[in-house]
C-alpha positions in Angstrom: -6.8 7.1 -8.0 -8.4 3.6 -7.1 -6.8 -0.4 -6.6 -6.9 -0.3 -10.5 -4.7 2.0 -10.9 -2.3 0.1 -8.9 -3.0 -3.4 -10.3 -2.4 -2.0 -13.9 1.1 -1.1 -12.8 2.2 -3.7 -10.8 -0.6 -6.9 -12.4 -3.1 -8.8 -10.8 -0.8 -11.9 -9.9 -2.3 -13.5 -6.6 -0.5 -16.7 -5.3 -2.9 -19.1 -3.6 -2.7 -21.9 -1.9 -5.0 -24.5 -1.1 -6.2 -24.7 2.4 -4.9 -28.2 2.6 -1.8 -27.7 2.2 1.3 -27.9 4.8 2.7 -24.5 6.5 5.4 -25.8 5.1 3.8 -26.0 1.7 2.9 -22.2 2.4 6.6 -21.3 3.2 8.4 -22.7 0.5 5.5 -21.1 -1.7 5.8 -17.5 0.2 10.1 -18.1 -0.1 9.3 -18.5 -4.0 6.8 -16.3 -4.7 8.7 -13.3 -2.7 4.8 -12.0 -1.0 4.3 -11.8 2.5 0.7 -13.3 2.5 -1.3 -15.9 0.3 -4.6 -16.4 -1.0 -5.9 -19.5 0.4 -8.4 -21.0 -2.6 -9.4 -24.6 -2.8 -10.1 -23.7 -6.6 -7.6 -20.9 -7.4 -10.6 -18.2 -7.9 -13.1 -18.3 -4.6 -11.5 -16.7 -1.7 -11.5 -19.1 1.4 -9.4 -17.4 3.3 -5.5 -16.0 3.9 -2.2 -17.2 5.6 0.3 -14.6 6.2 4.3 -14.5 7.4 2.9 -13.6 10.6 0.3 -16.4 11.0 3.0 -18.8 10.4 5.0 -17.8 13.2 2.8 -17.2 15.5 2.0 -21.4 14.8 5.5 -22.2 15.2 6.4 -20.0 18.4 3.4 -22.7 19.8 3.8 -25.4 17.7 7.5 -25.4 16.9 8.5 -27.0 14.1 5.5 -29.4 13.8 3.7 -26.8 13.1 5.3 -26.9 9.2 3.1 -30.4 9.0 -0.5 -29.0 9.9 -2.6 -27.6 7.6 -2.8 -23.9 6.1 -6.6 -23.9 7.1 -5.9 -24.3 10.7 -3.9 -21.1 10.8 -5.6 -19.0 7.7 -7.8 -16.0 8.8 -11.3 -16.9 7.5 -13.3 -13.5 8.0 -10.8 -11.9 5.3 -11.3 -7.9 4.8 -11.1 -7.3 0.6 -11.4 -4.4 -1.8 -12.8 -4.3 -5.0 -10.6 -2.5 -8.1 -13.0 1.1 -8.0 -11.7 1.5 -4.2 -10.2 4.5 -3.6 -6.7 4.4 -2.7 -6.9 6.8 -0.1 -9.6 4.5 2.0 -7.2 1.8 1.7 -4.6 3.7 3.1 -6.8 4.8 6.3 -8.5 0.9 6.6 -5.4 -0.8 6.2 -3.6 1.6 9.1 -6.4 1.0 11.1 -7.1 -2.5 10.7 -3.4 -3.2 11.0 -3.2 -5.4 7.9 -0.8 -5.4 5.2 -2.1 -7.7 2.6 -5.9 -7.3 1.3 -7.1 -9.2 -1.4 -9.0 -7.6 -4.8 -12.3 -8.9 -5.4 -14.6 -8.7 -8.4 -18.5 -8.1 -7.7 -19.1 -12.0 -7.7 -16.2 -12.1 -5.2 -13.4 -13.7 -7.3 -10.3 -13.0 -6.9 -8.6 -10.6 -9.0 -5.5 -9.5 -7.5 -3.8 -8.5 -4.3 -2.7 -5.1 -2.8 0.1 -4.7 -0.4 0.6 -2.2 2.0 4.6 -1.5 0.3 1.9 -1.5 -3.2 0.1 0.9 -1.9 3.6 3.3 -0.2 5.3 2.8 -3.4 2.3 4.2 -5.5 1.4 7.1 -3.2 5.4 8.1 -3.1 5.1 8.3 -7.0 1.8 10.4 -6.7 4.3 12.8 -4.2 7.4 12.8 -6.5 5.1 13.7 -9.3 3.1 16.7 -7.4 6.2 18.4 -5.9 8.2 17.8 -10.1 4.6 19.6 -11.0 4.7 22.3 -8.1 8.6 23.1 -8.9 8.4 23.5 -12.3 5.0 26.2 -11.4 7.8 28.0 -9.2 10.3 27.9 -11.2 8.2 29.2 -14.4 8.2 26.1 -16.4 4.7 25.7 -17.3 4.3 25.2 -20.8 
């Protein structure tokens, strides 16, 4: 199974924001949106970078709350780590654990985006491969194979 799998189930919605805008811009757009990270994209389709929960509040435990007035592209992370649709799902398990990150962006081979996987996307579809296997593996036990 690969990140399209996943993005056929769930879409490819990505919510971006431009790099200009406030923290507080981001917040009320994270609040709405109900994701954890966005895309930040001066055009809505290049990638220039990502501002997560976490990079917000790292900004206001230094900042306080004048942090909400400065600028997404002063907190964004700009060397963002992406997949591409045919990745496996399995390698994004292991780089994703590894890398500690729980929002990686879906890019096509001219590096547009094209959606965003989730480290809960990623849990819920690989609890749903399990559930599936052990239905599969009961019914085998039990003699239901048709």
């Amino acid at each position: 199974m690969n990140v399209q799998t996943i993005l056929s189930a769930k879409g490819s919605d990505v919510a971006t924001i431009d790099p200009a805008a406030t923290l507080a811009d981001a917040v009320s757009t994270l609040r709405e949106r109900g994701f954890g990270a966005l895309v930040a994209s001066a055009d809505g389709t290049s990638l220039d970078g990502i501002v997560s929960e976490r990079d917000i509040v790292r900004s206001l435990a230094v900042d306080g709350p004048a942090a909400l007035d400065t600028t997404v592209s002063t907190v964004m992370s700009v060397e963002v780590i992406t997949c591409r649709s045919s990745d496996r799902i399995e390698s994004l398990m292991s780089m994703m654990t590894e890398r500690r990150i729980r929002h990686l962006p879906v890019v096509d081979d001219g590096g547009a985006i094209s959606g965003m996987i989730s480290i809960g996307d990623v849990v819920k579809f690989r609890l749903q491969q399990l559930e599936q296997e052990n239905s599969q593996l009961h019914d085998y036990i039990q003699g239901n194979v048709g």
